[in-house]
PDB file of N, CA, C and O in Angstrom:
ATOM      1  N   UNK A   1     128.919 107.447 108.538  1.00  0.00           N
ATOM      2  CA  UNK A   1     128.975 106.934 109.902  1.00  0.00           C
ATOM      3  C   UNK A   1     127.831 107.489 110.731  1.00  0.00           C
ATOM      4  O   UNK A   1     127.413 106.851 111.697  1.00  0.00           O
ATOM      5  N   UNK A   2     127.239 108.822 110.333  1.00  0.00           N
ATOM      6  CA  UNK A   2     126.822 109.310 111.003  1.00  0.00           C
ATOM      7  C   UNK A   2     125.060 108.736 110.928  1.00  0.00           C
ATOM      8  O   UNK A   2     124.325 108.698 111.915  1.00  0.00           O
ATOM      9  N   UNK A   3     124.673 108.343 109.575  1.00  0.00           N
ATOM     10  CA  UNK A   3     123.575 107.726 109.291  1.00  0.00           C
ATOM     11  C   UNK A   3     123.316 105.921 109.848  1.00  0.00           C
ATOM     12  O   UNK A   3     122.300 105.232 109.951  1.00  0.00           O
ATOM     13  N   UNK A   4     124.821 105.649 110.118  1.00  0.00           N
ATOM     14  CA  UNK A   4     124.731 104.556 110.705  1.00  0.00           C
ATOM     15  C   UNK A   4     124.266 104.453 112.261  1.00  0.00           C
ATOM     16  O   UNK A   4     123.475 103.611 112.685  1.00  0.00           O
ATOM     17  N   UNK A   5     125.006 105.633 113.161  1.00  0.00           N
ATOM     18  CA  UNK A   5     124.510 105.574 114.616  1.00  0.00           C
ATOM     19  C   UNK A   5     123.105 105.975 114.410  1.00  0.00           C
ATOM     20  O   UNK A   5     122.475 105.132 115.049  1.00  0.00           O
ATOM     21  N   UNK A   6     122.058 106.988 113.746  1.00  0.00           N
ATOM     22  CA  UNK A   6     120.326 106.971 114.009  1.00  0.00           C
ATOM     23  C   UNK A   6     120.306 106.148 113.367  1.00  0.00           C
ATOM     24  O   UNK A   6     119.500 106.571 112.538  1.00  0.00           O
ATOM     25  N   UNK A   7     120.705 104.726 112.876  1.00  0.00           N
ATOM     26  CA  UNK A   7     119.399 104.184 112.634  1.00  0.00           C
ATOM     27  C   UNK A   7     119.992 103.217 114.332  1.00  0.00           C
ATOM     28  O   UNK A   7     119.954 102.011 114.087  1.00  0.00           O
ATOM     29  N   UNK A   8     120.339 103.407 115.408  1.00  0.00           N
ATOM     30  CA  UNK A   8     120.873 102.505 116.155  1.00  0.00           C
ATOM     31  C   UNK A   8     119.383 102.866 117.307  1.00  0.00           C
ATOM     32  O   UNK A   8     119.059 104.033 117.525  1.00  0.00           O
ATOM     33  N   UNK A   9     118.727 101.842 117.849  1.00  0.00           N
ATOM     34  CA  UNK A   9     117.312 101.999 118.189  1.00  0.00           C
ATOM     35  C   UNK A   9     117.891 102.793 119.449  1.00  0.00           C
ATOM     36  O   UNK A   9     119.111 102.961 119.417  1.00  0.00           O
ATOM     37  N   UNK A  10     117.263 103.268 120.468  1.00  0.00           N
ATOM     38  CA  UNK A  10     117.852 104.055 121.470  1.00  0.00           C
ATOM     39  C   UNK A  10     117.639 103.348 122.474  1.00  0.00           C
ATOM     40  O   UNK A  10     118.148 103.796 123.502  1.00  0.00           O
ATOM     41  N   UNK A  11     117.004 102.284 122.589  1.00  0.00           N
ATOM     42  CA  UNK A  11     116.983 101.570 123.752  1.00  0.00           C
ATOM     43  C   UNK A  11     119.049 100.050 123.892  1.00  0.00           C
ATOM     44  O   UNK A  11     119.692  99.325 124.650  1.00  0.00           O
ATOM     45  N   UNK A  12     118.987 100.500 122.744  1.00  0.00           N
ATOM     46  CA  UNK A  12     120.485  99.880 122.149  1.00  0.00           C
ATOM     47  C   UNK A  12     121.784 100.506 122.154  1.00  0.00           C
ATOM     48  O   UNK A  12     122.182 101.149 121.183  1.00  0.00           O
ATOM     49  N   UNK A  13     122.566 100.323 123.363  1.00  0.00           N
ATOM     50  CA  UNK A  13     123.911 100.905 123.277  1.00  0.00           C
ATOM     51  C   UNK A  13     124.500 100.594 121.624  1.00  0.00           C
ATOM     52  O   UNK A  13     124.077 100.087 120.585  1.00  0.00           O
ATOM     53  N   UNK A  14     125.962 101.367 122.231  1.00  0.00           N
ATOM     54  CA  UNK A  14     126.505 101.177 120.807  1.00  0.00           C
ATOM     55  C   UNK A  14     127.183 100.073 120.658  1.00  0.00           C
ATOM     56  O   UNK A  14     127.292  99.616 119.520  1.00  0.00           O
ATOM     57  N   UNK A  15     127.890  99.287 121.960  1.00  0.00           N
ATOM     58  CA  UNK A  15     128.031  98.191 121.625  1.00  0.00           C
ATOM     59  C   UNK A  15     127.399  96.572 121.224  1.00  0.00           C
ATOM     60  O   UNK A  15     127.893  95.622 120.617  1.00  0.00           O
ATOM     61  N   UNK A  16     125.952  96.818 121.949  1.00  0.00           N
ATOM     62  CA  UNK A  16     124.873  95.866 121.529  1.00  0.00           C
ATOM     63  C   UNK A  16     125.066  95.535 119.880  1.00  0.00           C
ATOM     64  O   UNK A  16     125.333  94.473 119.318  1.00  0.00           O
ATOM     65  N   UNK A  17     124.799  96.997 119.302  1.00  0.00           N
ATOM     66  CA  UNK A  17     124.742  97.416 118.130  1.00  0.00           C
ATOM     67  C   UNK A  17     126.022  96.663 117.377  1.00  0.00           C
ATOM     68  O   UNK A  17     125.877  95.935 116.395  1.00  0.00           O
ATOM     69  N   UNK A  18     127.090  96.915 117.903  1.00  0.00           N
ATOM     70  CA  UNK A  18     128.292  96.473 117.203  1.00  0.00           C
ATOM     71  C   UNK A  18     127.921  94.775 116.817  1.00  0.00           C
ATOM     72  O   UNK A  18     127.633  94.258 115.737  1.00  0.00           O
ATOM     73  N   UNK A  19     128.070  94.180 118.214  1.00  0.00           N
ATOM     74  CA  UNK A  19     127.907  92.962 118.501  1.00  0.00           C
ATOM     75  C   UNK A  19     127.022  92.340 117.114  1.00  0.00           C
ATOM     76  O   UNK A  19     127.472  91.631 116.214  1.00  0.00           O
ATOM     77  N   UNK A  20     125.118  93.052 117.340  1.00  0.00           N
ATOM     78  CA  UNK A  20     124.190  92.708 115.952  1.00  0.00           C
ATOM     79  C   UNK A  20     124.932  92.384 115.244  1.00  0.00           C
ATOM     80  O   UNK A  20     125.016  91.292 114.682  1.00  0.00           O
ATOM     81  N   UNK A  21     125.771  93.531 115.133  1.00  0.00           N
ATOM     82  CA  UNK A  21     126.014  93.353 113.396  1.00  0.00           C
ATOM     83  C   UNK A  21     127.306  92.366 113.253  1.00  0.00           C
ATOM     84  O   UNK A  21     127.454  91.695 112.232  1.00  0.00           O
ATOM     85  N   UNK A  22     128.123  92.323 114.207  1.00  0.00           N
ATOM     86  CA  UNK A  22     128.592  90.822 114.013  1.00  0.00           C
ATOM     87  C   UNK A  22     128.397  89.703 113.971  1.00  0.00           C
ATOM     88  O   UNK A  22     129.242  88.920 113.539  1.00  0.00           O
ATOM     89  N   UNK A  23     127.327  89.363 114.374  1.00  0.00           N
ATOM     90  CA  UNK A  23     126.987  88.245 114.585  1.00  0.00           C
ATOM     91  C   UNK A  23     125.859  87.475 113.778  1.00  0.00           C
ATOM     92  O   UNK A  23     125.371  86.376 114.040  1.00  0.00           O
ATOM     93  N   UNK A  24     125.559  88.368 112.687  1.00  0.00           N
ATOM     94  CA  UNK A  24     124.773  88.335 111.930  1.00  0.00           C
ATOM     95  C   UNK A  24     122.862  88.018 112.480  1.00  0.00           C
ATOM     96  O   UNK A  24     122.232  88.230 113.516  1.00  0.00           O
ATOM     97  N   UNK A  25     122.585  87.528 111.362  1.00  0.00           N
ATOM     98  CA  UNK A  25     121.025  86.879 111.531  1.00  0.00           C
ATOM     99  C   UNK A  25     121.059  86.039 112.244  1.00  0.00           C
ATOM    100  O   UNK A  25     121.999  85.281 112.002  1.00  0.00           O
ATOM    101  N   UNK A  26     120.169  85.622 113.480  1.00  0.00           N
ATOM    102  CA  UNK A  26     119.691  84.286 113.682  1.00  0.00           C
ATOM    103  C   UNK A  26     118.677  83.233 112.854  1.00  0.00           C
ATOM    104  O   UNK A  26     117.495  83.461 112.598  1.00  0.00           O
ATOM    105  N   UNK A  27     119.378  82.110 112.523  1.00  0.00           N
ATOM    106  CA  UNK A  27     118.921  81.114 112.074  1.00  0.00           C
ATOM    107  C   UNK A  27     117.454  80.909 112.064  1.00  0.00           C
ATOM    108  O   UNK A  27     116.852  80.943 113.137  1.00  0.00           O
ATOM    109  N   UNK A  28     116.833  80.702 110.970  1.00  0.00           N
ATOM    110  CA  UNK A  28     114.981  80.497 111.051  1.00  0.00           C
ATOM    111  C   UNK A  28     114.590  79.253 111.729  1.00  0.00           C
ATOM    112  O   UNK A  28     114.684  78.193 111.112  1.00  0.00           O
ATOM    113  N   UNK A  29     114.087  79.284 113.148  1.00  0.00           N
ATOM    114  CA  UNK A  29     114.158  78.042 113.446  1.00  0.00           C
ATOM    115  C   UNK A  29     112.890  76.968 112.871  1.00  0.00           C
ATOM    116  O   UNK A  29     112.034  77.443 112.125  1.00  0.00           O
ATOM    117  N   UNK A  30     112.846  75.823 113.180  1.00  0.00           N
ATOM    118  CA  UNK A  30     111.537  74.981 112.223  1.00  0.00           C
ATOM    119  C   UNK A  30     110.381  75.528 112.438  1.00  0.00           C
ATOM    120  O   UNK A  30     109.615  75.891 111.546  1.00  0.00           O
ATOM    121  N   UNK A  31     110.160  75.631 113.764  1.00  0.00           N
ATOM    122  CA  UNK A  31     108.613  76.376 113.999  1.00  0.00           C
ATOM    123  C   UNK A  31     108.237  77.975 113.086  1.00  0.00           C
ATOM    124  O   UNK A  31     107.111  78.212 112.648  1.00  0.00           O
ATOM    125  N   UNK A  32     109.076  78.654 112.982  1.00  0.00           N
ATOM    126  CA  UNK A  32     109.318  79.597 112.251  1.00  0.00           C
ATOM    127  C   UNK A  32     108.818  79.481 110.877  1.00  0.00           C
ATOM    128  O   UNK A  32     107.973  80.220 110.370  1.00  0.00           O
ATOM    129  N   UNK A  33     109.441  78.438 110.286  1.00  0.00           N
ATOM    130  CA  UNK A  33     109.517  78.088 108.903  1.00  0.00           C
ATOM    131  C   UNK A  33     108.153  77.126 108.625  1.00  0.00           C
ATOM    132  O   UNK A  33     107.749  77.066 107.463  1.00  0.00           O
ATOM    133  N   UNK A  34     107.663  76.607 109.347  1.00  0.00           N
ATOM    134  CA  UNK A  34     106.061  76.329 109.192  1.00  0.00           C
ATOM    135  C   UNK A  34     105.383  77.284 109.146  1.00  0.00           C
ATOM    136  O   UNK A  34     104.646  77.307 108.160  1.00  0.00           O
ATOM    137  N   UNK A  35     105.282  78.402 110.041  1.00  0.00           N
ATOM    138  CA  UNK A  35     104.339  79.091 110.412  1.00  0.00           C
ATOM    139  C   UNK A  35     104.322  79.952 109.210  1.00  0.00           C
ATOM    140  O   UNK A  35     103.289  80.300 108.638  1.00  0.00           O
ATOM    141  N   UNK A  36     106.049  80.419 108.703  1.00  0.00           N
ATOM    142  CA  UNK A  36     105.995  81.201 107.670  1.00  0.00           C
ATOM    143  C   UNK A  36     105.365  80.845 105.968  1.00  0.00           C
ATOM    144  O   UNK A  36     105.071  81.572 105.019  1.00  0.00           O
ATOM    145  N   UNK A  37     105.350  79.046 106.239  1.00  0.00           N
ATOM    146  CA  UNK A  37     104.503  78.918 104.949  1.00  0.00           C
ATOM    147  C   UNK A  37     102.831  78.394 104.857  1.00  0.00           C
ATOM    148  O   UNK A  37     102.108  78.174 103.885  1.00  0.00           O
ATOM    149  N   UNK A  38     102.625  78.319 106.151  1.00  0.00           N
ATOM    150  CA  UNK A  38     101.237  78.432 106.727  1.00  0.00           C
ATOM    151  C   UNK A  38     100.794  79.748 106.106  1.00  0.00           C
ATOM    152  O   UNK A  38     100.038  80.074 105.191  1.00  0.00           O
ATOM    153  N   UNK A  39     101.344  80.184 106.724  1.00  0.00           N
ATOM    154  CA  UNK A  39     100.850  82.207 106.307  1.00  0.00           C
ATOM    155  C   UNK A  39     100.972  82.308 104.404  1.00  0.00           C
ATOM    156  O   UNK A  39     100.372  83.076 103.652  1.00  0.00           O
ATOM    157  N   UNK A  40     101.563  81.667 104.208  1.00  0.00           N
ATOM    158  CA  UNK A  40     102.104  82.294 102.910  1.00  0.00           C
ATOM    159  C   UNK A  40     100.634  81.401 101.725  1.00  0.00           C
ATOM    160  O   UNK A  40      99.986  81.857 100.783  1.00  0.00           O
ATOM    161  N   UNK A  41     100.632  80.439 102.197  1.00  0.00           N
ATOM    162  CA  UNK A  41      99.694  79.840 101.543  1.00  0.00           C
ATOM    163  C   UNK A  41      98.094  79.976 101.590  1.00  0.00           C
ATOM    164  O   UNK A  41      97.312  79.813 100.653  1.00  0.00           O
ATOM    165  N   UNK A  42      97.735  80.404 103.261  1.00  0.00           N
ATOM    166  CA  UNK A  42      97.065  81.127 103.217  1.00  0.00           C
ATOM    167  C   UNK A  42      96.379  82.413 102.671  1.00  0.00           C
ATOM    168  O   UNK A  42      95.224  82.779 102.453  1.00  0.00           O
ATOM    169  N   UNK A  43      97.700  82.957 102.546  1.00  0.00           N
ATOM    170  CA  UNK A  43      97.492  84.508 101.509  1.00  0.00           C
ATOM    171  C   UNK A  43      96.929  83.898  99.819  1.00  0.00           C
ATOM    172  O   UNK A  43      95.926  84.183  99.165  1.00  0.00           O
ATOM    173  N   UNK A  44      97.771  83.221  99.615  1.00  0.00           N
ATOM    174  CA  UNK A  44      97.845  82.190  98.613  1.00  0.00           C
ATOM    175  C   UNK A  44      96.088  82.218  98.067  1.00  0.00           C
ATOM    176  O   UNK A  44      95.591  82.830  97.122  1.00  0.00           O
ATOM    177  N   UNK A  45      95.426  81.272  99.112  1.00  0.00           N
ATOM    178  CA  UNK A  45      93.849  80.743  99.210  1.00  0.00           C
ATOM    179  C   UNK A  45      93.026  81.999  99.263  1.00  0.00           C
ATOM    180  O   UNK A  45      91.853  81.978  98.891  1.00  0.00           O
ATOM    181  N   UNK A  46      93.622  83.138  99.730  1.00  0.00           N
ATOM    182  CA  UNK A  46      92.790  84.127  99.555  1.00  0.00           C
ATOM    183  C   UNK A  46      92.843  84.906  98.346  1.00  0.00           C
ATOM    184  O   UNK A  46      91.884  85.629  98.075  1.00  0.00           O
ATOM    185  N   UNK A  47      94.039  84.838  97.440  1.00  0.00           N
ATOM    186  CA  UNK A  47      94.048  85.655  96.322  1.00  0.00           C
ATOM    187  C   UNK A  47      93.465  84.751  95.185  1.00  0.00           C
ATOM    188  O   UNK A  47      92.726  85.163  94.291  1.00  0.00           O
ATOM    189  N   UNK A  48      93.892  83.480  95.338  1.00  0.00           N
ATOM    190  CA  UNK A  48      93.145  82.396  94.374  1.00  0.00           C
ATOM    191  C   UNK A  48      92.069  81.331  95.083  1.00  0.00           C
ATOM    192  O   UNK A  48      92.309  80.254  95.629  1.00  0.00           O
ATOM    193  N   UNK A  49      91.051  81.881  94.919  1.00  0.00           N
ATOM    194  CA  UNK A  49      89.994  80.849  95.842  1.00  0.00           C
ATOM    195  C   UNK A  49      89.548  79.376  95.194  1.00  0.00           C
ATOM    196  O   UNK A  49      89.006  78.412  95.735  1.00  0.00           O
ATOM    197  N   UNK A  50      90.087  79.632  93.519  1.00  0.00           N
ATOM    198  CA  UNK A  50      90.199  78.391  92.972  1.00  0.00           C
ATOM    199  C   UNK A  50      91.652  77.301  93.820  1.00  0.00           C
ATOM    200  O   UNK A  50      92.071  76.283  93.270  1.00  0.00           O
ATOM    201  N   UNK A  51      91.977  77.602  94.627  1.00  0.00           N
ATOM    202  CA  UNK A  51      93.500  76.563  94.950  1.00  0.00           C
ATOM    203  C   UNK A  51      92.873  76.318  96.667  1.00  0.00           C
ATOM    204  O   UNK A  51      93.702  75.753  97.380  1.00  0.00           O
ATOM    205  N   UNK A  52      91.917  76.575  97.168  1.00  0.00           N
ATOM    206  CA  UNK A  52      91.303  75.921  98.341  1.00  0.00           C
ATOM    207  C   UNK A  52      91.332  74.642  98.399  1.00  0.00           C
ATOM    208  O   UNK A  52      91.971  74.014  99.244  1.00  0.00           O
ATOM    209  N   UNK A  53      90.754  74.227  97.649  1.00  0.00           N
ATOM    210  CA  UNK A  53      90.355  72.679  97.659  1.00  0.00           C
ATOM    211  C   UNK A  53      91.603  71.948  96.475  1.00  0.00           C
ATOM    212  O   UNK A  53      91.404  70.830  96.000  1.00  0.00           O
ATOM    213  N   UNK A  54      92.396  72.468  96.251  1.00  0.00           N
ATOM    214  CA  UNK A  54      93.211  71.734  95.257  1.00  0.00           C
ATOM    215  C   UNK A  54      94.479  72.078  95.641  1.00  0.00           C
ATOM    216  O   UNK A  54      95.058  73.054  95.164  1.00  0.00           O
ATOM    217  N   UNK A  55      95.149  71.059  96.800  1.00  0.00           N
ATOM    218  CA  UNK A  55      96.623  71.052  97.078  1.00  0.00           C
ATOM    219  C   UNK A  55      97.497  71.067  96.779  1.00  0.00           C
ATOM    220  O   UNK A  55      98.481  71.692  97.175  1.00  0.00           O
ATOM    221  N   UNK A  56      97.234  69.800  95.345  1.00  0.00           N
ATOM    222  CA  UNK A  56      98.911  69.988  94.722  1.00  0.00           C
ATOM    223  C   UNK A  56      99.133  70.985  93.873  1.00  0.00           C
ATOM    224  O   UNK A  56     100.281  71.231  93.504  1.00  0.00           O
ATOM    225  N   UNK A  57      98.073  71.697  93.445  1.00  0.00           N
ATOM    226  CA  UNK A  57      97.886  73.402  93.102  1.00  0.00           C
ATOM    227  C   UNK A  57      98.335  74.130  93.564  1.00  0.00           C
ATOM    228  O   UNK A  57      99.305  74.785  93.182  1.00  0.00           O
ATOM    229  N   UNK A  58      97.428  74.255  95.025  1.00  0.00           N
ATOM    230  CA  UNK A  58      98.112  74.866  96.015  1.00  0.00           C
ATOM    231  C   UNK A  58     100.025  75.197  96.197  1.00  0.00           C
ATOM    232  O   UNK A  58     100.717  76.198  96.011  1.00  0.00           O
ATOM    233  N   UNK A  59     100.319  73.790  96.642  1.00  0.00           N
ATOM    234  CA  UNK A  59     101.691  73.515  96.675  1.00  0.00           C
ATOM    235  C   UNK A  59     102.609  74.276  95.403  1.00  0.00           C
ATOM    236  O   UNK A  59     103.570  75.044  95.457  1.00  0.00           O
ATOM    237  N   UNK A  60     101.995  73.805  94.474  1.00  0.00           N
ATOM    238  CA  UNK A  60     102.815  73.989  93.271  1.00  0.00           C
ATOM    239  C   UNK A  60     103.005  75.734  93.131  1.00  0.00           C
ATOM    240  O   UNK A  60     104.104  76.238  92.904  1.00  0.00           O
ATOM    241  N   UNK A  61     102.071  76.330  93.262  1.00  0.00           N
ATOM    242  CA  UNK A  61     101.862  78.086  93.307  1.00  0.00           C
ATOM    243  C   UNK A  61     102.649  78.246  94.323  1.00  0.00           C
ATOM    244  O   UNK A  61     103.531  79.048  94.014  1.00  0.00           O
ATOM    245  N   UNK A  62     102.764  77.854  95.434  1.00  0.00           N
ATOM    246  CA  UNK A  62     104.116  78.027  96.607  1.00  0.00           C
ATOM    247  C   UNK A  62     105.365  77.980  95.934  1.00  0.00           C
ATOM    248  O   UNK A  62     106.205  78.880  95.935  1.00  0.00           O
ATOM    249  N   UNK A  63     105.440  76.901  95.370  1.00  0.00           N
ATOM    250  CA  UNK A  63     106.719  76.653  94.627  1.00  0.00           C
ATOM    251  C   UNK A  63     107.588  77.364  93.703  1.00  0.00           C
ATOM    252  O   UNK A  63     108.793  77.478  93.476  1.00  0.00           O
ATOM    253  N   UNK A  64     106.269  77.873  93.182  1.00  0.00           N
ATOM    254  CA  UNK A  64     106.916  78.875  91.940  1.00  0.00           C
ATOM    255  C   UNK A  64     107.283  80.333  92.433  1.00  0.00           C
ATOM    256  O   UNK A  64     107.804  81.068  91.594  1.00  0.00           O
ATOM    257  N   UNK A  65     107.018  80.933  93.975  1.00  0.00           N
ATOM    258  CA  UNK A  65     106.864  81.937  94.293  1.00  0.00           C
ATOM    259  C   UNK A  65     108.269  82.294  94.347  1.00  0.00           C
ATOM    260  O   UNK A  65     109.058  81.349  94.371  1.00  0.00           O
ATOM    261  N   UNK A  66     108.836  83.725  94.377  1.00  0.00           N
ATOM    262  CA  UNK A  66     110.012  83.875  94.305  1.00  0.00           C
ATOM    263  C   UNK A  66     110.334  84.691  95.629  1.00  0.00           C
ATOM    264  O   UNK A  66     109.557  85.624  95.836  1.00  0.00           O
ATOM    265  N   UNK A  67     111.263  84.517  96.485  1.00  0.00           N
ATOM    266  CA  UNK A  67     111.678  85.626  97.736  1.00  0.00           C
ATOM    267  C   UNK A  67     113.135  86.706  97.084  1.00  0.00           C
ATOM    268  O   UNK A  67     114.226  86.528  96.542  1.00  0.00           O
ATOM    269  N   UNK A  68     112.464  87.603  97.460  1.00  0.00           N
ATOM    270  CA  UNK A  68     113.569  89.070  96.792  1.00  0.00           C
ATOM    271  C   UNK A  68     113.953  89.640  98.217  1.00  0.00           C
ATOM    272  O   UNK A  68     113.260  90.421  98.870  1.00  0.00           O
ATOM    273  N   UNK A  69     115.146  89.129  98.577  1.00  0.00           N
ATOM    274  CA  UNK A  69     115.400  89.958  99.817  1.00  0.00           C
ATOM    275  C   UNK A  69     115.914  91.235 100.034  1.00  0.00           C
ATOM    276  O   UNK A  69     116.988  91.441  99.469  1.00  0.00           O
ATOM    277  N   UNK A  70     115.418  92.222 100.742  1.00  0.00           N
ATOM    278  CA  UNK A  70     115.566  94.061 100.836  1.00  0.00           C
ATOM    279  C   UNK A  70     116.496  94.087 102.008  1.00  0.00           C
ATOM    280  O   UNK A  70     115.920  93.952 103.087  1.00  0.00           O
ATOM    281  N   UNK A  71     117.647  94.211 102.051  1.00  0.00           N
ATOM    282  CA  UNK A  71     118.226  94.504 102.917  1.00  0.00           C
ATOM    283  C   UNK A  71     118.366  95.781 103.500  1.00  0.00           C
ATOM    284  O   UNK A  71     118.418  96.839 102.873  1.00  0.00           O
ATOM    285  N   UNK A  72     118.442  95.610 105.029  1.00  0.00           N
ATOM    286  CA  UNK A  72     117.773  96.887 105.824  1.00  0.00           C
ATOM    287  C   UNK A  72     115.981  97.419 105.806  1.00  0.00           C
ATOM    288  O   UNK A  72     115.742  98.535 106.266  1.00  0.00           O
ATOM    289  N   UNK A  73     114.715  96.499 105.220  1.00  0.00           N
ATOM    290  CA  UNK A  73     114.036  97.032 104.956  1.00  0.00           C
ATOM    291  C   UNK A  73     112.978  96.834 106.364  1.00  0.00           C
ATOM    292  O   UNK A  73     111.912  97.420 106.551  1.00  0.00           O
ATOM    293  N   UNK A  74     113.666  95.786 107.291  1.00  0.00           N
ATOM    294  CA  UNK A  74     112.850  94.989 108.549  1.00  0.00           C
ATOM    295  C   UNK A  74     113.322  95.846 110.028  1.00  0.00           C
ATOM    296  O   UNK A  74     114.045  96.837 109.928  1.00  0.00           O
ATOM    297  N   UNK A  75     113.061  95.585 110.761  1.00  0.00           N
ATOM    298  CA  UNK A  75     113.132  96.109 111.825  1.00  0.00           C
ATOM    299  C   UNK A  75     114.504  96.116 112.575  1.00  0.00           C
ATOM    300  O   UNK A  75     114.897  94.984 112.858  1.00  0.00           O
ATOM    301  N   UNK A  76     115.317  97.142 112.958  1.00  0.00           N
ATOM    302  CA  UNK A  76     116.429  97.295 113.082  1.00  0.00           C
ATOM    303  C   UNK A  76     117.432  96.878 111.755  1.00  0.00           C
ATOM    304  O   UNK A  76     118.160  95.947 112.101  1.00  0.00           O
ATOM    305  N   UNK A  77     117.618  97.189 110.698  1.00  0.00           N
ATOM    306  CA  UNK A  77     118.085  96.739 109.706  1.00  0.00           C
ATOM    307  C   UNK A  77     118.045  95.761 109.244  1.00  0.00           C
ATOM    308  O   UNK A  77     118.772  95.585 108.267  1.00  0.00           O
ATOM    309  N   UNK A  78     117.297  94.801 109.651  1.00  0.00           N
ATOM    310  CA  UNK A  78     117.238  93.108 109.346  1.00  0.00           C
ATOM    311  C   UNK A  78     116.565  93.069 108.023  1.00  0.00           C
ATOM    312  O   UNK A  78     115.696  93.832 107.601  1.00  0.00           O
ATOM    313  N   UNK A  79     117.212  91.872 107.339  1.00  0.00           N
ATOM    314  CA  UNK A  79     116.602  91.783 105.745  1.00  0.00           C
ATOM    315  C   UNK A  79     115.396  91.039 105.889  1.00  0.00           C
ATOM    316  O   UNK A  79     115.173  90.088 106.639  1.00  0.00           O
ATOM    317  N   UNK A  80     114.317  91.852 104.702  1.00  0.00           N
ATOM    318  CA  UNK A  80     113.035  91.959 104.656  1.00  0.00           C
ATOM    319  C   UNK A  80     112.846  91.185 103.675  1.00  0.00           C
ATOM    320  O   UNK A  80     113.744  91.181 102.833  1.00  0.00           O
ATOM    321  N   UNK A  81     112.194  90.694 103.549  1.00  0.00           N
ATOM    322  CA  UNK A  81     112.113  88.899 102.134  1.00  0.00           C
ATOM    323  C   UNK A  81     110.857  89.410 101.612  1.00  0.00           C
ATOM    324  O   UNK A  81     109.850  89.332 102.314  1.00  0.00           O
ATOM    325  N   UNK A  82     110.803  90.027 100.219  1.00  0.00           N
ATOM    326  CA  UNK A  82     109.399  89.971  99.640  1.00  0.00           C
ATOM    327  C   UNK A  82     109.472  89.077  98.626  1.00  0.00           C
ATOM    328  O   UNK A  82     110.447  88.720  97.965  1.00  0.00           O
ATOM    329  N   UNK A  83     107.380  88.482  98.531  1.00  0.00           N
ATOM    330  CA  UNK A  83     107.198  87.877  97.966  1.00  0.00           C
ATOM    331  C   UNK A  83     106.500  88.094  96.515  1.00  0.00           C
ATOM    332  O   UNK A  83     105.487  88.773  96.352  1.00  0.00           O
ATOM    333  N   UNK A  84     107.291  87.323  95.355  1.00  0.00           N
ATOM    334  CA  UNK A  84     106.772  87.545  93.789  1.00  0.00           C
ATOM    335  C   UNK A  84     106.019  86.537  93.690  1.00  0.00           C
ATOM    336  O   UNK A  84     106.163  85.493  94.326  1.00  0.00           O
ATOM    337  N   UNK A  85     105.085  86.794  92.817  1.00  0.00           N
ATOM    338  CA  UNK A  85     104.608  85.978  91.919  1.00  0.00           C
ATOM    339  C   UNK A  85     105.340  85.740  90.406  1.00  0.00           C
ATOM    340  O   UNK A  85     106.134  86.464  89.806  1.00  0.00           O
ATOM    341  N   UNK A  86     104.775  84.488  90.050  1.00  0.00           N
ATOM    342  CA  UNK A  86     105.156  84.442  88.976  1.00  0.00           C
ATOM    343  C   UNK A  86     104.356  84.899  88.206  1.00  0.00           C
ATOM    344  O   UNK A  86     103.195  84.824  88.609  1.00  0.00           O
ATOM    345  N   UNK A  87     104.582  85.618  86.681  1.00  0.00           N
ATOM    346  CA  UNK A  87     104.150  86.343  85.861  1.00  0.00           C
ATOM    347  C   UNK A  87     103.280  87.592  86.461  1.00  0.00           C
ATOM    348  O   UNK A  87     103.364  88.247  87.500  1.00  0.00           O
ATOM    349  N   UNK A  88     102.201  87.628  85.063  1.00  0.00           N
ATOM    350  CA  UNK A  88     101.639  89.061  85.354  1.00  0.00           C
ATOM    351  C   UNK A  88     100.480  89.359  86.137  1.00  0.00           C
ATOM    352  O   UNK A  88      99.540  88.641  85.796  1.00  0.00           O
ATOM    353  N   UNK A  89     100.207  90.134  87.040  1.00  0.00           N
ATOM    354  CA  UNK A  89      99.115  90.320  87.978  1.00  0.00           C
ATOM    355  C   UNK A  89      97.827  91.368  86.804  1.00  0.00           C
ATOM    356  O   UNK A  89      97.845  92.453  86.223  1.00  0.00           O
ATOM    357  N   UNK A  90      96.739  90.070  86.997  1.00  0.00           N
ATOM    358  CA  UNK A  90      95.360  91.035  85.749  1.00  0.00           C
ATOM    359  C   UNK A  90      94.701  91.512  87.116  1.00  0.00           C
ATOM    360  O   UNK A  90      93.696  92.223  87.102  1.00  0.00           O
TER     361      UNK A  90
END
């Protein structure tokens, strides 16, 4: 219990806190969810500079990517989504 109140931010009563955690996550809204695969594909074009100019490449390497979610690893305990690749990194 006691590891549960520090991680409670201090600008956050304890009932704020309660509330969070009832009420779970808020929903990713659409703008969110563009922006988040804007970014992602971008990273994408920078690790493979062969998939710039080749979309359904592009796309398809999105596709295969895997999200591993870390719970507690985001800001105020919120689950942290990392991203895999598929297979092995040379």
């Amino acid at each position: 219990m006691a590891a549960v109140l520090r991680s409670v931010r201090q600008d956050m009563n304890i009932f704020e806190f309660i509330r969070s955690r009832l009420q779970g996550e808020e929903p990713l809204r659409p703008l969110e969810r563009v922006l988040a695969k804007r970014w992602v594909k971008d990273r994408l074009k920078r690790m493979y500079p062969e998939l710039r100019h080749d979309p359904r490449a592009l796309e398809a390497m999105y596709q295969s990517l895997t999200l591993e979610p870390r719970v507690g690893g985001g800001e105020g305990g919120a689950v942290l989504f990392e991203i895999v690749l598929p297979g092995k990194i040379e």
